[in-house]
C-alpha positions as CSV (number, residue, x, y, z in Angstrom):
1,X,-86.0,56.9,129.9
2,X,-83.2,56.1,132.6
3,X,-84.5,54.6,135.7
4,X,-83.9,58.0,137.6
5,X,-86.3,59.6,135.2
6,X,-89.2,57.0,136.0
7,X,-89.0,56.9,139.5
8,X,-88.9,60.8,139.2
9,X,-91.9,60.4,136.9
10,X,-93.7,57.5,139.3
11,X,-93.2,60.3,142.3
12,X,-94.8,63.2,140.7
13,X,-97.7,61.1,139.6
14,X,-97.7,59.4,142.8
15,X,-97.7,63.2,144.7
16,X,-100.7,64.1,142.1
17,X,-102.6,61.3,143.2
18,X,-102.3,62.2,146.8
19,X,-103.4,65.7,146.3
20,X,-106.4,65.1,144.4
21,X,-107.2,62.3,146.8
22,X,-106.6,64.7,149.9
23,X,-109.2,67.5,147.9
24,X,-111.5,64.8,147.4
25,X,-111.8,63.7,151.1
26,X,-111.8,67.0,152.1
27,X,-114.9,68.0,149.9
28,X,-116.8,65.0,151.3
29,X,-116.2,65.4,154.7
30,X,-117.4,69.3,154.0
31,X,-120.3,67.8,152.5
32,X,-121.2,65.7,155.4
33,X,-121.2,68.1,157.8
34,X,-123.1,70.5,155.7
35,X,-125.9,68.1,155.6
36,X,-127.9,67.8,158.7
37,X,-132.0,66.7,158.8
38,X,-134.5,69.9,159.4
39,X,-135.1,69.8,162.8
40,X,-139.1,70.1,162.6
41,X,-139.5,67.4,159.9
42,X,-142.0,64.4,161.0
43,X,-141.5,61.1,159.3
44,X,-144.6,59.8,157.6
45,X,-146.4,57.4,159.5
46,X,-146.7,54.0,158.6
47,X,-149.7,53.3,156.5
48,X,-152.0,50.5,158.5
49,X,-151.7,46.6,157.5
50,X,-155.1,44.9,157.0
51,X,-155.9,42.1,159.5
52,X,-155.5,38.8,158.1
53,X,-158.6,36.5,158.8
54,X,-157.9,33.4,160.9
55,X,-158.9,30.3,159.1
56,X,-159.8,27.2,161.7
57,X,-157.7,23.9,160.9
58,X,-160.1,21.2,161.2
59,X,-159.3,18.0,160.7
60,X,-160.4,16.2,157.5
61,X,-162.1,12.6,158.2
């Protein structure tokens, strides 16, 4: 190949790349805004820790 045709070559592959980058942005950032949290959910309460029992330091003589 004569260096015209490669950088011809590197440019369409460089255009492809951009394109499918450009759809694949675009179907995330659909995505994201697509997605929004239910408006009555409740989120689970936190389940209760068990009280830890105090020990005394006394000294050891």
């Amino acid at each position: 190949m004569s260096a015209d045709d490669k950088r011809g070559f590197l440019g369409d592959v460089k255009r492809a790349a951009y394109s499918i980058n450009w759809d694949i942005q675009r179907t995330f950032r659909d995505l994201e805004q697509a997605i929004q949290p239910d408006e009555f959910s409740v989120a689970a309460p936190k389940p209760a820790k068990a009280p830890k029992a105090k020990t005394e330091n006394a000294p050891d003589r």
